[in-house]
Structures are given as structure tokens and as C-alpha cells.
C-alpha positions as CSV (number, residue, x, y, z in Angstrom):
1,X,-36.9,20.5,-64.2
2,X,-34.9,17.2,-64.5
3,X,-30.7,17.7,-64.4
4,X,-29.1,14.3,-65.5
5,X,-25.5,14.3,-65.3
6,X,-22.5,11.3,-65.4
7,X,-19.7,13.3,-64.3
8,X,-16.3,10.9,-63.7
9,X,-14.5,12.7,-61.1
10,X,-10.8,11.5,-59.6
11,X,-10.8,11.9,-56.5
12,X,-9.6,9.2,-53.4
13,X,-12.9,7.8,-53.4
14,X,-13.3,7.2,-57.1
15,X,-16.6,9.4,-57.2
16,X,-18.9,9.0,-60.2
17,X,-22.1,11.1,-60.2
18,X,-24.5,8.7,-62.7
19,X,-27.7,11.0,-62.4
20,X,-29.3,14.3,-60.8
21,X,-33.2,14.3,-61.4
22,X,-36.0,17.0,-60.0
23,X,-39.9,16.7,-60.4
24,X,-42.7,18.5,-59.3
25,X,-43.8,17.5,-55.3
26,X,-46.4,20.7,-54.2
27,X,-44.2,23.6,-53.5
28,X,-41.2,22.0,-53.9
29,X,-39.5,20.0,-55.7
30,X,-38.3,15.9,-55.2
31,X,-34.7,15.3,-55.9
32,X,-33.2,12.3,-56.5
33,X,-29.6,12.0,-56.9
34,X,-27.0,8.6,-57.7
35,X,-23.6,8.6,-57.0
36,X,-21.1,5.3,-57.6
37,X,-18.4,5.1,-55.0
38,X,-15.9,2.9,-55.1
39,X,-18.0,0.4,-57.1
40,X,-21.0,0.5,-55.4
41,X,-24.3,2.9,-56.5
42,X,-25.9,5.0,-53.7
43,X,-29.3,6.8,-54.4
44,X,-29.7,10.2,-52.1
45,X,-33.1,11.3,-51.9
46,X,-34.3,15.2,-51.1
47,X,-36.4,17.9,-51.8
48,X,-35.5,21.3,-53.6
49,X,-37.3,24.5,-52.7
50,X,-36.7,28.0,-54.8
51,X,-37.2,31.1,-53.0
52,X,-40.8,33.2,-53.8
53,X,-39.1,36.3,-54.8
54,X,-36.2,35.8,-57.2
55,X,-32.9,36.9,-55.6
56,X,-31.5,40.6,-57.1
57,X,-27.9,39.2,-57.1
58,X,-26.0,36.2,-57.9
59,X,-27.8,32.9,-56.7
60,X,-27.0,30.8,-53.7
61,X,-28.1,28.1,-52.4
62,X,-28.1,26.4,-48.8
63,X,-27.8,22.6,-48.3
64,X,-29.5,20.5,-45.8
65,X,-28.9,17.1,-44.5
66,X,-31.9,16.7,-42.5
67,X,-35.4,18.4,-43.3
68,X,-35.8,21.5,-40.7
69,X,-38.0,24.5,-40.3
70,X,-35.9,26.5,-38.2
71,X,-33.4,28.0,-40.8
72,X,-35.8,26.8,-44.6
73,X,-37.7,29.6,-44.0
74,X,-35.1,32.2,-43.0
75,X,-32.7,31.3,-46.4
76,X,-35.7,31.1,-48.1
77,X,-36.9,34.6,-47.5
78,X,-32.9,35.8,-47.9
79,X,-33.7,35.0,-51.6
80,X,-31.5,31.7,-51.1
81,X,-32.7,28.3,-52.5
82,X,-32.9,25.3,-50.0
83,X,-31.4,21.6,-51.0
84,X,-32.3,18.5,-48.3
85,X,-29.8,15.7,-49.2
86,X,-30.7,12.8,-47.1
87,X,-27.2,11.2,-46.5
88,X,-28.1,9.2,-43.7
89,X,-28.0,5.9,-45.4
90,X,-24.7,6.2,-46.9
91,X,-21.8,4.6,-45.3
92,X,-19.7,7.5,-43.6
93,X,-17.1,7.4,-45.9
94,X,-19.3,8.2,-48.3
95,X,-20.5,10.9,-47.6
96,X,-18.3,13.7,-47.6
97,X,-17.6,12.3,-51.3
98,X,-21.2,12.3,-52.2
99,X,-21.7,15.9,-51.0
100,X,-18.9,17.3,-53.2
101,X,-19.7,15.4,-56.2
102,X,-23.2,17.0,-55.7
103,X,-22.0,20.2,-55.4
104,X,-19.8,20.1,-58.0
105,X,-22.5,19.3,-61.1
106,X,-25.2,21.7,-59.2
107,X,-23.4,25.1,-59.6
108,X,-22.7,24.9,-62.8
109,X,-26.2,23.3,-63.5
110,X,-28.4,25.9,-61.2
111,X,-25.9,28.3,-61.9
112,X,-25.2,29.2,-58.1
113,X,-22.6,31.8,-57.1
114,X,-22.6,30.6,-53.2
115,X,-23.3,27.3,-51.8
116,X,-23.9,27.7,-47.7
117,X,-24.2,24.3,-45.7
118,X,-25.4,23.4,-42.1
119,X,-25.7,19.7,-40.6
120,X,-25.4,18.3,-37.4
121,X,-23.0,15.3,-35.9
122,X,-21.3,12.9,-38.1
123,X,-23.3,14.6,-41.1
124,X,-21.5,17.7,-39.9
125,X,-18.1,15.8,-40.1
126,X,-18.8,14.8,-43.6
127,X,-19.6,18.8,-44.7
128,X,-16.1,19.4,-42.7
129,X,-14.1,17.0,-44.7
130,X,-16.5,18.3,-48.2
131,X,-15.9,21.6,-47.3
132,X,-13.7,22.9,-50.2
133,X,-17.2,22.4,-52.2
134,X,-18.7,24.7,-49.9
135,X,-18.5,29.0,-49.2
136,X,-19.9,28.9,-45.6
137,X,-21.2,26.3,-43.5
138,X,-23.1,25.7,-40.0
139,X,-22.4,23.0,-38.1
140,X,-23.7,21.9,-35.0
141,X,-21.7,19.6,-32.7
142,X,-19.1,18.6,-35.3
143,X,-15.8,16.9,-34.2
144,X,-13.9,18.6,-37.2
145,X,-13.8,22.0,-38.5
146,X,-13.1,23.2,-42.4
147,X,-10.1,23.7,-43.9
148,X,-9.7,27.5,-45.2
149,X,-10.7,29.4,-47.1
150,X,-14.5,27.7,-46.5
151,X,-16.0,30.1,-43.7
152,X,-18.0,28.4,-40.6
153,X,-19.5,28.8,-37.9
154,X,-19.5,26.1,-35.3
155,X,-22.5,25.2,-32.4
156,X,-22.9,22.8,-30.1
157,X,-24.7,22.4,-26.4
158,X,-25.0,21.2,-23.3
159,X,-25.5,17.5,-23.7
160,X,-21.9,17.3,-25.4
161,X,-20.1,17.9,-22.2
162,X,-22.7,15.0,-20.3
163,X,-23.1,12.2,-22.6
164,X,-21.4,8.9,-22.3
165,X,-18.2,10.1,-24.8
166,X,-18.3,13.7,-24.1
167,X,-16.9,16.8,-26.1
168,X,-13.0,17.6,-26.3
169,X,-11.5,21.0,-26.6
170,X,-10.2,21.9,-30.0
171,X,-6.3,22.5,-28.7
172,X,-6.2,25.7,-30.4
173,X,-8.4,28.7,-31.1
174,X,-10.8,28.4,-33.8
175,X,-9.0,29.8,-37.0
176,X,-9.6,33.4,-39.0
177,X,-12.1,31.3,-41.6
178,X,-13.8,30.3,-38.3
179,X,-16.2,31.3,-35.1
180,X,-17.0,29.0,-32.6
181,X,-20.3,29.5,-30.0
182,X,-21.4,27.3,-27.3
183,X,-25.4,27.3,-27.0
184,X,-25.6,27.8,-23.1
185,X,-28.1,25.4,-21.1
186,X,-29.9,23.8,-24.6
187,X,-29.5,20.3,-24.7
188,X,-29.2,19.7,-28.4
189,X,-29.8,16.0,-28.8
190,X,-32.4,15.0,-31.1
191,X,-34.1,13.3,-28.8
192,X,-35.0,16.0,-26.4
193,X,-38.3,16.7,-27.7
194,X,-39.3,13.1,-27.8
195,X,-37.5,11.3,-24.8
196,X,-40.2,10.2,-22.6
197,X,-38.8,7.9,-20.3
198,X,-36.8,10.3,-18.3
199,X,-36.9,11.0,-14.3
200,X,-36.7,15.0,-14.6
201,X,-39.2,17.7,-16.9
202,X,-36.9,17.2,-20.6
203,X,-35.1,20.4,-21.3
204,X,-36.6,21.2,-24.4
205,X,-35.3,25.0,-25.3
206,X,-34.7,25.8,-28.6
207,X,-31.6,26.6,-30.3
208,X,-33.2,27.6,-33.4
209,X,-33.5,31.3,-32.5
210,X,-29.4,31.3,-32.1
211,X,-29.1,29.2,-35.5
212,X,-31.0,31.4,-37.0
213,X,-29.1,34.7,-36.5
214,X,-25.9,32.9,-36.7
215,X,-27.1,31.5,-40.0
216,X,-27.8,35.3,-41.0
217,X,-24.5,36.4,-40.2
218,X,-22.7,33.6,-42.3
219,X,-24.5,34.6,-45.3
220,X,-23.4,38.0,-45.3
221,X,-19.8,37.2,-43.9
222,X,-20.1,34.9,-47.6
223,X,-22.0,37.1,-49.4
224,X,-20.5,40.6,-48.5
225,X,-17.5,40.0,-46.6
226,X,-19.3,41.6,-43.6
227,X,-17.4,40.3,-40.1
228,X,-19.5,37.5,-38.0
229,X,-20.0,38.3,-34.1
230,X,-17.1,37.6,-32.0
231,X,-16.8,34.0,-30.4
232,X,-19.0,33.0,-27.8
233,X,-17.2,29.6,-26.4
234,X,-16.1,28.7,-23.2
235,X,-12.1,29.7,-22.2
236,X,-10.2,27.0,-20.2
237,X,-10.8,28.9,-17.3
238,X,-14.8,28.1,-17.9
239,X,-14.3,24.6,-17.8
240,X,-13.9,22.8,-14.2
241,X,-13.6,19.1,-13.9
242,X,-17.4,18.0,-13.4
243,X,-17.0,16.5,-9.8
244,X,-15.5,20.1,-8.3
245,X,-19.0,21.4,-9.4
246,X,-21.5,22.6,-6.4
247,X,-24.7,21.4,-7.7
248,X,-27.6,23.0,-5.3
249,X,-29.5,20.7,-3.9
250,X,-32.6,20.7,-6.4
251,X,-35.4,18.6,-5.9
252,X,-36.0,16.6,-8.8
253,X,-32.6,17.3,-10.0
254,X,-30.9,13.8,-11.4
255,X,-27.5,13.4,-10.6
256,X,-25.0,14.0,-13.3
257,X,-23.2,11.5,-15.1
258,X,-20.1,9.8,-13.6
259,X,-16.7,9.6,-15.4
260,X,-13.9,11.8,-15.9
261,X,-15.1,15.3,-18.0
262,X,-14.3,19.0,-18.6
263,X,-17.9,20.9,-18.3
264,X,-18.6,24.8,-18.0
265,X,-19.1,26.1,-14.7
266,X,-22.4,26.6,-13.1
267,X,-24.2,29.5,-10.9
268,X,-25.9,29.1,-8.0
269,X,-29.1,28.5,-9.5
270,X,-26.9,25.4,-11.3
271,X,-27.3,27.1,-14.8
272,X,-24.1,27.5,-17.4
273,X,-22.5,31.0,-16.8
274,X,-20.1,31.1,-20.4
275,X,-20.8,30.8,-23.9
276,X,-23.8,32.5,-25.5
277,X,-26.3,33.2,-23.5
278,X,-29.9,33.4,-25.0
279,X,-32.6,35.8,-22.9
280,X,-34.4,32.7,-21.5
281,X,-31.2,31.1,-19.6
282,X,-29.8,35.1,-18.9
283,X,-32.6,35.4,-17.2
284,X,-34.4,32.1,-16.1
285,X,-37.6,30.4,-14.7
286,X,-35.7,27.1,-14.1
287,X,-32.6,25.9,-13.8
288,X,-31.4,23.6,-17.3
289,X,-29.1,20.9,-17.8
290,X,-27.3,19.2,-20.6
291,X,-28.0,16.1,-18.8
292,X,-31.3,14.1,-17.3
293,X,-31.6,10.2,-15.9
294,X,-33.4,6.8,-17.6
295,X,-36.7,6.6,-15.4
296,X,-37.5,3.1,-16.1
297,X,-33.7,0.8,-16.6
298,X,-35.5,-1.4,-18.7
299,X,-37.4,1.0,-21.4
300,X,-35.6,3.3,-23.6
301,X,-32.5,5.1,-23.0
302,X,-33.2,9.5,-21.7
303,X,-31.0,11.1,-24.4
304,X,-32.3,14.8,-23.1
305,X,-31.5,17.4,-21.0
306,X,-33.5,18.2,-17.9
307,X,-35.1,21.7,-17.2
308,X,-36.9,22.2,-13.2
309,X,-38.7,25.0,-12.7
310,X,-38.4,27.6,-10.2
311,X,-41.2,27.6,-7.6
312,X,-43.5,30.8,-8.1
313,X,-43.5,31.9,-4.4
314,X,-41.6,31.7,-1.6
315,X,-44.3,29.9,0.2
316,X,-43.9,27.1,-2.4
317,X,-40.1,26.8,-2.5
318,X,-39.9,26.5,1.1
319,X,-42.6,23.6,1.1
320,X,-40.5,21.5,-1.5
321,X,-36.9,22.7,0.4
322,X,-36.0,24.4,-2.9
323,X,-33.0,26.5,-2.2
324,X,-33.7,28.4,-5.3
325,X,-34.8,31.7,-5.3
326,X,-38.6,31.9,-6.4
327,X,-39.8,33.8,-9.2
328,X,-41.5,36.4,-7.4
329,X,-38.5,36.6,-5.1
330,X,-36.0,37.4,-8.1
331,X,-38.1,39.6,-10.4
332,X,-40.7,41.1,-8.0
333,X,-43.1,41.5,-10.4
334,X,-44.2,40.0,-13.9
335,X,-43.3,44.5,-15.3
336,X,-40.1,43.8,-14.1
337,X,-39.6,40.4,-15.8
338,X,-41.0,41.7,-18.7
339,X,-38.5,44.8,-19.2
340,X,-35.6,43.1,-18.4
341,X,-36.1,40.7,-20.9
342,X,-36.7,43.1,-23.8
343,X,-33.1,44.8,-22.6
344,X,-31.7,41.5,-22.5
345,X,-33.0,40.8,-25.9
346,X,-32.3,43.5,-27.5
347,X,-28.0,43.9,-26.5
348,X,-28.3,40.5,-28.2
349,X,-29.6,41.7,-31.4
350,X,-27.6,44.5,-31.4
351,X,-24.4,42.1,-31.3
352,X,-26.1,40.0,-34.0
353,X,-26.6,37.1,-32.0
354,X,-30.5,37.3,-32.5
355,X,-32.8,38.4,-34.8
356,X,-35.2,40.9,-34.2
357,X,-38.4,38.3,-34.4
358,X,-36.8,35.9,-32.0
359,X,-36.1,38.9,-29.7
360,X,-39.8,40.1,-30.1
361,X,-40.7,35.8,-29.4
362,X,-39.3,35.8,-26.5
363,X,-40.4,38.9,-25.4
364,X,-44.2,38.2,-26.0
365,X,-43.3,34.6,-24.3
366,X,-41.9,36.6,-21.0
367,X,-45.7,38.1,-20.3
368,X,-47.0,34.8,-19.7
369,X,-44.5,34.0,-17.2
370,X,-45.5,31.6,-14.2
371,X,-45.9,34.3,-12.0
């Protein structure tokens, strides 16, 4: 398939799409798109993937900004076809222009009813401000939110509240069009699967399973008008400044970043107590942070989380002075673990906020437990 357009649109940026071409790449296909802003020609490269089994109603279609298989799969198998737009090398203002100007010759093109988006950071600003091109989007740790009638559902973790400029507090409630959620204890930064030169074990949970049944909802709240879950962000009373909070004395446990910040309250164990709660920080085996330290000052920078294990046995806490309660101290036994995390699991599903196979994940997960 090869779509070649030069669409003149007026607009602030003075957007021109010169050309829109597809070709065969294994399963997929390679997309290569140019857009002329403001004088200058930007090529975006991607990749186009149709669904196996043809959807039975109107077509829709979920843009990408980075290539993922948390959510491809998922939209995929909802009979929705999957565009990755690599915007990263546009300047920012840029982008947000190049996205509409996209959208704008590809549903008439692909003939697409809905058009569903999900980014993360500034590429999640530029979907915000792009958002009238858009039915539903998913953004993850986004400084702005859309503009109705565009529905969205808005993430974001740990390590916003920690880093060096962290998160502010929209002043108001998120709108009708809108539902906000705060991924409890997953440090969301990029880098939290590859940061190496830390001092603590990187906090590497997922949020995937979360995305994923948020994503889910969004396409049937764009789709079939059927209401998303209720909010799961924290209220002011959630937030305490970060130096009134009593950190247990964890070994191993970095200390947290200086300089004035608004950061949810902790438990005992030092784990996040609002937001949405998935079954492995409801009920833990270590106690996760949005924040870690640099082990070496002069290699890279720690952009991660950090994530310390309970001790196993009493015996063991006590040898390490771990004030924490150990495993076999909380849940007894690994039965008891085991069928308190399918309850846990499974209220979440019931409210939508995970689906069934992540429930089942981490489930199967909880019978290897360290104990």
C-alpha cells in the first residue's frame, strides 16, 4: 500500500503534509511520512501493523510514539490497527502539528472511524496540544491534559514526585472528558530497566498490566460510550511535604532527594498508600520507591526507582536490623499469600482496573514467592 498526499493545511504552524508512503517490512508495514513546517521538511519514520481478524465495526486505529509491546498486542487483538510515529527528532513545536496533519490525511485515507493515542512525557504534551485530531488518548506523565470533547485517561508514577523538577498538582479536578490515576510504587522512567549504576536493587515493576486495562476501558468509553473506572489519584490530603515523611529505617534504603516537594504518604513498610494500587504493592515482598541514588558520582546518572526486599524469616531480618516485618511473619504461609492475591486481583478486575490475564500473571507469579 503506498498513500502519497500534499495536503496544504492553515493552521499556526503553517503545516504542509508533502507525502505519506507504506511498504511491506515482515508483518508489518514501514511508514514513512514528510511534513513541511514553517519552511523546513521533517521526515517521521514508523511502522503500521493491521489487526489478524478484520474488525466487525467501523475501523480504528491507535497511534504510538514509541514502539511498545505492552498495549500493540492488546489493540491489536481489539480488532484496532497500530501506527508508531517516531516524533522524537522533531523539534517540540513540531510535533503536535505533525501529529494532526497526520491524522488528518489518514482517516480519510484508511478510512478510520476512531483514532485512540497514548505517549509518554513531552510526546504526551504534543498528543495534548494535537488532541482535537484525536477520540481518546493515554498519556503517561503529561504536563497538560486535552481539551474536550477528546476523552483521556492520564498516568503517571512514582519517580514524578522524586526527580530533580518534580510533578505539580493540576489545581483542579480532572474534567468530565477526563480520568486521572496515579500508578502507586512503579517508577516509570525509562531508564528503570537499564540504570545500572545505582546504590539500591532498581524498582523495575511494570505498569503495563494497569496500561493495559486502562487502555481497554478508553476504547469502549470511545467506542460505546461505556463509563471508564472512577479516578484513582491522590487527594490533597494524600500528599505531605516530603521531609514530614517517617521513612523506616531500611537497610539499603537511599535517602530521598532533597528540595522542597508534595509526595503521597507512605506506610510503615515505606510503600505509597493512595492512588491505584496494583496486587504486587497491595500486598508486597519489598518496599518500592519512586526514587534510588548514583552509586558511582562519576558514571552515569540512577534515573530509577529502588525496590528492597523483605527478609524471608524473622531470623534474617533481625540479623540485617530490618524493622520490616518478614514474609513469613506477614503471610504465614506461601496458601495464604497465594489466596489473598487472587482476592486482591480479582476486586481489581471487577472494577476494570485489570484484566483478567494480568490478574491470572500475577497470580501464577505469587506461587513462587520468596518464602
Amino acid at each position: 500500500m503506498a498513500l502519497v498526499a500534499s495536503l496544504a493545511l492553515v493552521s499556526a504552524a503553517h503545516a504542509e503534509l508533502l507525502k505519506f508512503e507504506t511498504r511491506p517490512d515482515g508483518a508489518n508495514e514501514a511508514v514513512v511520512a514528510t511534513v513541511k513546517l514553517d519552511g523546513m521538511s521533517h521526515e517521521i519514520a514508523g511502522a503500521f501493523a493491521k489487526p489478524a481478524k478484520p474488525p466487525s465495526g467501523a475501523k480504528a486505529l491507535l497511534i504510538e510514539t514509541q514502539p511498545s509491546d505492552d498495549l500493540k498486542p492488546l489493540a491489536l487483538e481489539r480488532g484496532l490497527a497500530v501506527l508508531t510515529l517516531d516524533v522524537a527528532k522533531l523539534p517540540d513545536k513540531a510535533r503536535a502539528p505533525a501529529l494532526r496533519d497526520v491524522l488528518g490525511h489518514l482517516r480519510g485515507a484508511l478510512k478510520m472511524k476512531r483514532v485512540l493515542g497514548r505517549a509518554q512525557g513531552s510526546d504526551a504534551d504534543a498528543m495534548s496540544d494535537a488532541s482535537s485530531a484525536f477520540d481518546g488518548l493515554l498519556l503517561h506523565d503529561s504536563s497538560r491534559e486535552p481539551a474536550a470533547p477528546t476523552r483521556f485517561m492520564a498516568t503517571w508514577g512514582a519517580d514524578a514526585y522524586w526527580r530533580e523538577k518534580p510533578r505539580v498538582e493540576f489545581a483542579n479536578a480532572a474534567p468530565a472528558n477526563g480520568r486521572r490515576f496515579y500508578l502507586a510504587g512503579i517508577a516509570s522512567s525509562t531508564a528503570s530497566t537499564t540504570a545500572t549504576n545505582c546504590v539500591a536493587p532498581v524498582n523495575a515493576r511494570p505498569s503495563a498490566p494497569a496500561l493495559r486495562a486502562l487502555f481497554a476501558a478508553l476504547d469502549e468509553w470511545t467506542a460505546k460510550g461505556v463509563a471508564p473506572p472512577a479516578a484513582r489519584a491522590p487527594l490533597d490530603g494524600d500528599l505531605a511535604p516530603a521531609q514530614d515523611l517517617k521513612w523506616p529505617k531500611i537497610p539499603g534504603l537511599p535517602a530521598p532527594p532533597e528540595g522542597a516537594r508534595r509526595v503521597p504518604r507512605i506506610d510503615a513498610d515505606g510503600n505509597e498508600t493512595s492512588g491505584l494500587r496494583l496486587p504486587d504493592v497491595a500486598l508486597p515482598v519489598a518496599t518500592f520507591t519512586g526514587f534510588n541514588a548514583q552509586k558511582d558520582k562519576k558514571g552515569p546518572p540512577c534515573a530509577a526507582g529502588a525496590a528492597i526486599p523483605f527478609a524471608a524469616t524473622k531470623v534474617d531480618r533481625e540479623k540485617n536490623a530490618d524493622p520490616r516485618p518478614a514474609l513469613v511473619e506477614r503471610y504465614g504461609s506461601r496458601a495464604y499469600f497465594v489466596a489473598t492475591m487472587r482476592v486482591i486481583a480479582d476486586k481489581l478486575v471487577k472494577e476494570r482496573l485489570l484484566l483478567q490475564q494480568d490478574a491470572d500473571a500475577y497470580v501464577a507469579a505469587a506461587r513462587s514467592a520468596p518464602f
